[in-house]
Structures are given as C-alpha cells and as structure tokens.
C-alpha positions in Angstrom: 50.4 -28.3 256.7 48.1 -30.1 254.5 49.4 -32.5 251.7 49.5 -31.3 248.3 47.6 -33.9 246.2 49.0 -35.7 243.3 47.7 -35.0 240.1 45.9 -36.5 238.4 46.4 -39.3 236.5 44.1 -39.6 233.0 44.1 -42.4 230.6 43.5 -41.6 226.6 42.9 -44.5 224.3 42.7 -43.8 221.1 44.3 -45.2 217.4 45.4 -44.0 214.3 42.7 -45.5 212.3 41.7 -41.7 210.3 43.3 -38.7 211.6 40.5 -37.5 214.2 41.3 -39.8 217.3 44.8 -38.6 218.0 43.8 -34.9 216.8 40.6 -35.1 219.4 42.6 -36.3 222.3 45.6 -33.9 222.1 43.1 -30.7 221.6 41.7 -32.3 224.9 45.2 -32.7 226.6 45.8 -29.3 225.1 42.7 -27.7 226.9 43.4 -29.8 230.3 47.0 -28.6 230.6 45.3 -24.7 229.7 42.5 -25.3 232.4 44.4 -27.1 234.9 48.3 -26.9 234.7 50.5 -29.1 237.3 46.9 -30.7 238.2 46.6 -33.4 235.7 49.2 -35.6 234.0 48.2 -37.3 230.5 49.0 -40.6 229.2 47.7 -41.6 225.3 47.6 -45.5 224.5 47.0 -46.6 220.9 44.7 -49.3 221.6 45.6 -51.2 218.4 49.5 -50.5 218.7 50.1 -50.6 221.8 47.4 -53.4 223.3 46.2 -55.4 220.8 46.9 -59.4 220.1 48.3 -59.5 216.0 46.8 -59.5 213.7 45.0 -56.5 214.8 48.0 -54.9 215.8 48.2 -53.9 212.5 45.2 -52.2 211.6 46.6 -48.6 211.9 48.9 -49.8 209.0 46.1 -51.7 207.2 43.3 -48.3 207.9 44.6 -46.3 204.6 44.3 -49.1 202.3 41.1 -50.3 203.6 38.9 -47.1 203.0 40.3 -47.2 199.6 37.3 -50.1 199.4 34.6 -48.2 199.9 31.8 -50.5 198.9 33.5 -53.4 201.3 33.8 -50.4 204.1 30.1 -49.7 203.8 29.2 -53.3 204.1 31.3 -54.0 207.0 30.3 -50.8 208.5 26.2 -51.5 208.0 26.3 -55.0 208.8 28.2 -54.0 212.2 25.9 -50.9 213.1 23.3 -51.8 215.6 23.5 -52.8 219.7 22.7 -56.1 219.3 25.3 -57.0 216.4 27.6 -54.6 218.0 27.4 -56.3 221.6 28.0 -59.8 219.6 30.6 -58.9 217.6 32.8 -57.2 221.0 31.6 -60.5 223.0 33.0 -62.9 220.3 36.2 -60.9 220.2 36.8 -60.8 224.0 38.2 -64.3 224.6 41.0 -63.8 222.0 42.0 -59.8 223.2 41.1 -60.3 227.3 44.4 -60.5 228.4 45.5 -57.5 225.7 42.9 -55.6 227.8 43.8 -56.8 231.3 47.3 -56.0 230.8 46.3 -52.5 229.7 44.6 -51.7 233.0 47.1 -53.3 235.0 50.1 -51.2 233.4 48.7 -47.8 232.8 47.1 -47.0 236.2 44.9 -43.7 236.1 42.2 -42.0 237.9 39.9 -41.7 234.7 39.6 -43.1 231.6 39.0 -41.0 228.4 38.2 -43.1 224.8 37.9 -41.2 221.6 38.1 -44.3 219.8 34.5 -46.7 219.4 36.5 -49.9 219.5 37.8 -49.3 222.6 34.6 -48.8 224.7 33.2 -52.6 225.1 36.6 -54.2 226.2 38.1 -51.9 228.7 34.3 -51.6 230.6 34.0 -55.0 230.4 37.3 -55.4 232.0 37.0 -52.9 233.9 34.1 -55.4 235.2 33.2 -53.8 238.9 36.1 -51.3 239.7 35.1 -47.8 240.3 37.1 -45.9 237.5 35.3 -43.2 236.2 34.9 -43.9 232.0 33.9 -41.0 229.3 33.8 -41.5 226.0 34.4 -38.6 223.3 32.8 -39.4 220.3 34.8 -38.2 217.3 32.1 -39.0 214.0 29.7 -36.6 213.5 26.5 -37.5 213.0 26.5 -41.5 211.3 27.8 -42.6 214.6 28.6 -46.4 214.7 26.9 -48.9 217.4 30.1 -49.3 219.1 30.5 -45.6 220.5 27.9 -46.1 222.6 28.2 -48.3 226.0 25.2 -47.8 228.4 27.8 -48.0 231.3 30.2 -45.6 230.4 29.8 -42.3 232.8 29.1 -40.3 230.7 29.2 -39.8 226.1 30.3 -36.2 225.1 28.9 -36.3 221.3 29.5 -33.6 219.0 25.8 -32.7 217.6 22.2 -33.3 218.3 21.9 -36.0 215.5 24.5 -37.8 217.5 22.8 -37.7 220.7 19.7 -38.7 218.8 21.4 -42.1 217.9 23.2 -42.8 221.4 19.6 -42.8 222.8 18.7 -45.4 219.7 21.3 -47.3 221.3 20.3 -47.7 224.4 22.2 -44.6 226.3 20.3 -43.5 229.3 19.6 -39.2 228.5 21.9 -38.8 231.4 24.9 -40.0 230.6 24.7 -38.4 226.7 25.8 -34.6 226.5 26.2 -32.4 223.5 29.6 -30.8 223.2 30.9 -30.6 219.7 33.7 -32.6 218.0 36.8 -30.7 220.5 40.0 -29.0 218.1 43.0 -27.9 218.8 43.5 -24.4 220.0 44.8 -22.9 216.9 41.5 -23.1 215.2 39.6 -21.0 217.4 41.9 -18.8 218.8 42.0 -14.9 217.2 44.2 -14.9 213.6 45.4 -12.4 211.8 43.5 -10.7 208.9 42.8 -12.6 206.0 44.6 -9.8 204.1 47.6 -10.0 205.9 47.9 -14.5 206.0 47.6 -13.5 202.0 50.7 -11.4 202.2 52.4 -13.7 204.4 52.0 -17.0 202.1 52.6 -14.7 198.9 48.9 -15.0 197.5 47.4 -12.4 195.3 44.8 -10.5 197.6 42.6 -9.8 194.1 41.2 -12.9 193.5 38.8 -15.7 195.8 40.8 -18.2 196.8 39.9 -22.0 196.8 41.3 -24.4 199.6 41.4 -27.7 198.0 42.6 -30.3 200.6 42.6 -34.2 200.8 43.2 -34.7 204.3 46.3 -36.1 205.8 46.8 -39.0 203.5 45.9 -36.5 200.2 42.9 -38.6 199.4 40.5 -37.9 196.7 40.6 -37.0 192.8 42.9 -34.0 193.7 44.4 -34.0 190.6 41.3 -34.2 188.0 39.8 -31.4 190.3 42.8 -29.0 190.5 42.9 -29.5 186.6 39.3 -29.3 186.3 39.0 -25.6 188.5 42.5 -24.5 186.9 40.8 -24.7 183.2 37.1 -23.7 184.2 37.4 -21.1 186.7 40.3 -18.9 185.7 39.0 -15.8 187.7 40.3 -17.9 191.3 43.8 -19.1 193.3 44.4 -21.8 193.7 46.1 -23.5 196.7 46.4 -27.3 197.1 47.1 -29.7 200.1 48.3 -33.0 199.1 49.3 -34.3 202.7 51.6 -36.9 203.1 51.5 -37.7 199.7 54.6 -36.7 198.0 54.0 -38.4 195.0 51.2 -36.5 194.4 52.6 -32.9 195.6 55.6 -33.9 192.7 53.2 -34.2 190.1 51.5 -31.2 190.7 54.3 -29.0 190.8 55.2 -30.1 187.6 51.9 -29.0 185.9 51.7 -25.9 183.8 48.5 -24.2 185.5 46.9 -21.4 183.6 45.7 -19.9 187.2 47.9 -18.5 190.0 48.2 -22.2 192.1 50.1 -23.3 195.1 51.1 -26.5 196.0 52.0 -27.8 199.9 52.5 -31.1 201.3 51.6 -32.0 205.0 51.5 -28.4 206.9 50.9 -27.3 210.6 49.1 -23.5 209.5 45.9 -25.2 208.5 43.9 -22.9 210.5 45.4 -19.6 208.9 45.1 -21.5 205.5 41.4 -21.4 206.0 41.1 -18.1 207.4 43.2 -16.8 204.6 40.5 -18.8 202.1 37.0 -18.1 200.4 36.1 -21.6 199.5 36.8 -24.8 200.8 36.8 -28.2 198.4 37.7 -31.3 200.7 36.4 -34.5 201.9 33.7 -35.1 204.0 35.9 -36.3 207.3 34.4 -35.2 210.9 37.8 -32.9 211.9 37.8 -31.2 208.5 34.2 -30.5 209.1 34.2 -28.9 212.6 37.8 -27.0 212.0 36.0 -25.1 208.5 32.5 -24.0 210.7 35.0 -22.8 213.2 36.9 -21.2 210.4 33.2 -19.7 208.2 34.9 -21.1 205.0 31.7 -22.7 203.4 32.6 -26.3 202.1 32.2 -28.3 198.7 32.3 -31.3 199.7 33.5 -34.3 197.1 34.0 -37.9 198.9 33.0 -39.6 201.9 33.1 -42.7 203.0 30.2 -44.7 202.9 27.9 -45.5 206.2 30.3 -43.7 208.5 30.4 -39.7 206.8 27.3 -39.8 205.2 25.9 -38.3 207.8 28.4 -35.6 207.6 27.3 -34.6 204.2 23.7 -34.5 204.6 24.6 -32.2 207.4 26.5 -29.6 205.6 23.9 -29.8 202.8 21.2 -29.3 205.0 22.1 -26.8 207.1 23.4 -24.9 204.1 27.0 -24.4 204.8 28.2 -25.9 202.0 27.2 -28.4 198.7 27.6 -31.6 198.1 30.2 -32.0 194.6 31.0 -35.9 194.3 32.8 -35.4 190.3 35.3 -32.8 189.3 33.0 -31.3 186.9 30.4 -30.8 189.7 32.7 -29.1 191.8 33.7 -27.1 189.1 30.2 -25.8 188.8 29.7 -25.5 192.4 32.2 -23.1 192.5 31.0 -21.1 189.2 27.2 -20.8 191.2 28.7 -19.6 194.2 31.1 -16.8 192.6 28.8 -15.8 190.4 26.2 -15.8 193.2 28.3 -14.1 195.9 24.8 -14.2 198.5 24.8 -18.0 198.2 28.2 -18.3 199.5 27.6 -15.8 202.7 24.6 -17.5 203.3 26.9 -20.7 203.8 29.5 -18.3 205.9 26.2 -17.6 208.1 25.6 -21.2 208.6 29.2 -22.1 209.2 29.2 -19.2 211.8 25.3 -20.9 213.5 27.0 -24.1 213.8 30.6 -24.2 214.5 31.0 -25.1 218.3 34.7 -23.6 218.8 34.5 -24.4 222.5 34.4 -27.9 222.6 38.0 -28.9 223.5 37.4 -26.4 226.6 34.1 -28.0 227.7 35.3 -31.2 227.5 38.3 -30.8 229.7 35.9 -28.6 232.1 33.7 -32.1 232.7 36.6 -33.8 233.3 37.7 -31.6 235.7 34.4 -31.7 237.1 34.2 -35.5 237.3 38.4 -35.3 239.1 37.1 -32.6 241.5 39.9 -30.8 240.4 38.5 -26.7 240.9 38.3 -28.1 244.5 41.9 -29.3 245.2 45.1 -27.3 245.9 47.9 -27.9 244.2 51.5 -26.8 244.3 
C-alpha cells in the first residue's frame, strides 16, 4: 500500500494595512479548500503583528490614521516607488527586522510561500537566501502598483491587470515569472444571486425607484455624510442605501437625519455582494477590492476619493475604460448621478464595461497555479 501524502502546507503573509490583503488571501484559501479539499492546509501570518520588531508592530493600528494624510501618503509613497529606492530602503531595514524574519521561517514551516502584501516580499527572499521554497506573490493594487511588489526572484507575480504587468516588467520582473490573473474575491461575489427584484424585497426597498449604493469602505471613509445629504436634496427620484462600516458614529448620525428620499442606513455587513446586485449605481472610494467586487457585480461606479500615488491608477482606469466617472465633491457626484439617470444609455454603457472587465475567476486561477506549482492534481490523498 502506498503512503498517503501529507498535505500540503502553505504559508500566507499578509497585514491589515487597508482591507484587501486579508480579503485576497482568504478568497484564495477559500478557492484552495474548493479545488483541493484534505490536500492543502493554510496558515495566515500578519507580517506586522505577528513578526515585526516595535515600533512597526504597530502599523496595522497606525494604517487608518495615516491615510487620513493624504498629501504626506503621496510623498512617502512617490519618494519610495522605484527598484532602486525600493531595494535601499528594504536593505537599510534588514539589519534591524533579520531576526523578526528568521524566526518567521523557522516557526511556520511550509511547502510554499504566498505574499499578498508588498512589504513582505524583500525580507522573507532574502532570508529565505538559498533554500528551495517555492515564493508567489499576489499583487492586491490595481494598477499604481508600488516598487516593493515586485522581487525579480520570487517564482512567480500573479497581478491583477495588464497595466500591472506593464510596471512589474518596469521593475525589473523577468516576462516569465509575471502572469495576469485579476485581483482574486471571495466566492460570494461571483457566484449566481438571486434577482435583483427579489434582494429588493428581501432588504425592504422600494422596487420603483434606482437605487444608489453609497459605501466608504470598512472604516466608512470619505464625505459620506455631505454626499448622502447632497443626493437626498438633489436627486429625489432615487433610494438611497448607505454603508458606514465600522463607523458607528457615523451610522448614529445618519439615522437621526430627517431624509426627504426613501434611505437606508447599515453599519459593517457581510451581504455586500447582494447589496450590489440589488443596486443601479455605485458611489464609493476608489480602493482595489471595491473596484474588482462592482465589475464582478456590473454596478457602474462614481468614484469620489482615492488615495494619492497608490489608487490613482484605479481611477484613471474606471474612467477610461468607461465603467464609471470620476466625482471627487459632493456636488459632482450629485451631478454624476443626474447625467446618468437622465441618460439611462450612459449608465448601460458603464454596465457593458463593468461586464468586459470584471475577471470573476481570479481566486480560482490563483489557487489552480498553486496547485500546479504543489503538484497537487498528481498526488492521492485520503
């Protein structure tokens, strides 16, 4: 009888520095598990948490506050974006977090390594040094993709669009090890819904009206409140619904507000992906997981914020590729939203877009060139 192999072991290093990193890896671990069953086991490390030397320890803590500096993010970001400043910055850094890194390896033994987080790439290959540990990296921005995603060692960088790939090979990436998935999601977003009509019924919103999808993220970042009040007094034809997150304070002001359109407030919630199906319009930030989840979704996008050097890229995206607009004030929104209802072709032409460029299979693909690099299709398992 022949022995049944163990299964195998895979390493995800990620941090809760913006929502995407944690969401990215567990749609991964989601589509592994789906793909592979008892074949795999999964281990996620926060590499700031979890590994690294104070103070940076604390950055998970210290990310929320930090993009609320946008013009000092944009510097720090810009004067950090390019191999060579990149590669100095991670080498100046290595004698102080080497033994962080070292002790990562030694306690979290795995067969592969998977990073969906930039700062991770340059320490754990270069501790890594000579030892035969297969390394891919899952990029998680868009398309203004920062220096440090991009290690010329790494197996193999899964990126999530063509302008992506364009700046790995900038970076030095050899063609090879770069490949073109899309930014992976969680199940739930791509996965047959129910009708529209009926997540209308279900949530109690009228069926007669559009209804607009205003959402912050999961911090409820952004003017929310100056743009719910703006659409409530200027568009009174539309519903309302409004996502305020984690932030409570917030969701308590709102509910207190007298709004002269049918409105519906919600704090942090799991049925994202049946909110958007059961929406016309979509007014949010310009964050990479926001982005992929609505073109899997075909709920065109006003988009009002970004942050600066890393989602740039993700607006001038949307914008030109037509599946949505580009509404940094509430007043702009506002008239965004009067163009596209009183232009109902302009919006379905952004459906159409959303529909050319969502890519709902990423999660899958990703886990399938795991599997590939694990030979997992070949081994027999119990």
């Amino acid at each position: 009888m022949h022995p049944v192999p163990e299964p195998a072991r895979i390493l995800f290093l990620f941090s809760d520095t913006g929502g995407g990193h944690r969401s990215a890896a567990e749609a991964i671990i989601e589509a592994l598990r789906l793909e592979y069953e008892n074949k795999i086991s999964t281990e996620m490390v926060d590499i700031f948490l979890e590994v690294a030397p104070p103070p940076l320890d604390h950055l998970p803590w210290l990310y929320p506050k930090l993009v609320r500096l946008p013009r000092a993010w944009e510097i720090g970001f810009r004067l950090s974006d390019g191999d060579r400043r990149a590669n100095l910055l991670a080498s100046s850094a290595w004698p102080y977090i080497r033994k962080s890194v070292h002790r990562l390896i030694a306690q979290h033994s795995c067969d592969l390594i998977v990073s969906v987080h930039p700062m991770a790439n340059a320490p754990l290959m270069r501790a890594l040094n000579r030892q035969h540990i297969p390394f891919i990296t899952v990029v998680t921005d868009l398309v203004t993709t920062h220096a440090f995603w991009y290690h010329p060692e790494v197996d193999l960088c899964l990126v999530p669009t063509s302008q992506a790939y364009d700046r790995g090979i900038t970076f030095g990436m050899q063609p090879e090890r770069l490949r073109v998935v899309g930014l992976p999601v969680a199940s739930r977003f791509y996965q047959p819904g129910d009708d529209p009509a009926v997540l209308r019924r279900k949530f109690g919103w009228p069926h007669d009206r559009p209804i607009v999808l205003l959402a912050g993220g999961g911090e409820g970042m952004g003017p929310i409140e100056r743009t719910a009040r703006e659409i409530s007094a200027n568009c009174p034809s539309v519903c309302l619904v409004v996502i305020t997150g984690r932030n409570q304070e917030l969701k308590e002001r709102l509910e207190k507000i007298a709004w002269r359109i049918p409105t519906f407030i919600y704090g942090f919630v799991t049925e994202m992906p049946d909110f958007m199906r059961a929406s016309d319009i979509l007014v949010t930030k310009a964050g990479p997981g926001t982005i992929s989840e609505a073109l899997i979704a075909n709920i065109p996008m006003i988009l009002y914020s970004r942050l600066p050097g890393q989602e740039d890229g993700n607006v001038e995206y949307i914008v030109s590729e037509q599946a949505g607009v580009w509404a940094p004030q509430p007043r702009k929104i506002v008239a965004a939203l009067k163009d596209w209802l009183s232009n109902p072709e302009k919006r379905l032409q952004a459906v159409a877009a959303c529909k050319r460029l969502a890519r709902p299979r990423a999660a899958k693909e990703t886990a399938q060139i795991i599997g590939e690099y694990l030979n997992l299709k070949e081994q027999v398992y119990q």
